[in-house]
C-alpha positions in Angstrom: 25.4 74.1 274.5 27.1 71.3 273.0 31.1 71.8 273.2 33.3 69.5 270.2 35.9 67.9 271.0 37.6 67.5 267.6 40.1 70.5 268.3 41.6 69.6 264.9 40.7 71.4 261.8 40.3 69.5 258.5 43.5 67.3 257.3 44.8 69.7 254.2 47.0 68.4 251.4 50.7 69.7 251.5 52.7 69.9 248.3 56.4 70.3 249.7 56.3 74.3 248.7 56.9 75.8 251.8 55.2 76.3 255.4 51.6 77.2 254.9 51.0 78.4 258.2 52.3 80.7 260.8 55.7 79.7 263.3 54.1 78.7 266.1 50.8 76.9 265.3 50.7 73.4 266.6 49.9 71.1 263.6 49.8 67.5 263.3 51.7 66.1 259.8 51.4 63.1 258.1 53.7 61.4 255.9 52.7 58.8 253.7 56.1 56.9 254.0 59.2 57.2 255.2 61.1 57.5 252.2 64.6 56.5 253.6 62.6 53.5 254.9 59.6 52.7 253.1 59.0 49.7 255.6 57.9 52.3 258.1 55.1 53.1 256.4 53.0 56.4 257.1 54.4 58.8 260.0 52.2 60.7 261.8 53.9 63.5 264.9 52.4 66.7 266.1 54.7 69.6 266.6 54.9 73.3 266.5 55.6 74.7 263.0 58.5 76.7 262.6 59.9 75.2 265.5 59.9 71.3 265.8 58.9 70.9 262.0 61.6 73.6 260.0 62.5 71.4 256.9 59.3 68.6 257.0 57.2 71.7 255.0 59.9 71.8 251.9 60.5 69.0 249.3 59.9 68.2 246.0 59.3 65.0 244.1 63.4 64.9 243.7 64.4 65.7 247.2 61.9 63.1 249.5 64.4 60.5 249.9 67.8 62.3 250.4 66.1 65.1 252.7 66.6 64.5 256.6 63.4 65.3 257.5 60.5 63.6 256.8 58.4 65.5 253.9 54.6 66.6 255.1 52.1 65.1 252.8 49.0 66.5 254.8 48.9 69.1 258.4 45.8 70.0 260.1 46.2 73.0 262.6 44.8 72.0 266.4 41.9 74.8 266.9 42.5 77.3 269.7 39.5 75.6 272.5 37.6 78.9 272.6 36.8 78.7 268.9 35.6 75.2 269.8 33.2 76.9 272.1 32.3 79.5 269.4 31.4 76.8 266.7 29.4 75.4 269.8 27.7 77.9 269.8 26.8 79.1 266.7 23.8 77.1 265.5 22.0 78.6 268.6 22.6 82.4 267.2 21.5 81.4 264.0 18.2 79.9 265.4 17.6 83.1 267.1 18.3 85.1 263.9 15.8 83.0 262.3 13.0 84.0 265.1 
């Protein structure tokens, strides 16, 4: 059995309409600049939603530079390690579906 070691799901596109997933969940966000600063370039933090990152999830187009927080661009959600071991696992049920 071959365990991943990604423990990050996919990066997902954010679009300043709110907090896409539950409080709690530990996320890492991306900025692509730091609109009070654009010589800071892209941001990148890892927090817990709902908790560290309250206002980062809500912006629009109008509200980027005079927010306080930084506005998320893109999240992806850090995977829970037993689901790592689950995808680990699954091509091996699948060969012995196939038998």
């Amino acid at each position: 059995m071959t365990v991943h070691h990604t423990r990050w799901g996919p990066w997902i596109s954010h679009d300043g309409k709110g907090m896409p997933v539950p409080a709690g969940t530990i996320v890492e966000v991306f900025s692509d600049e730091d609109p009070r600063n654009p010589r800071n370039g892209p941001v990148c933090r890892v927090g817990v939603a709902g908790v560290d990152l309250v206002n980062s999830w809500h912006w629009t187009p109008q509200t980027r530079s005079t927010q306080r927080s930084l506005p998320i661009d893109r999240y992806r959600v850090k995977r829970p390690r037993g689901l790592d071991v689950l995808l680990a696992v699954m091509p091996d049920v699948r060969e012995l579906e196939d038998a």
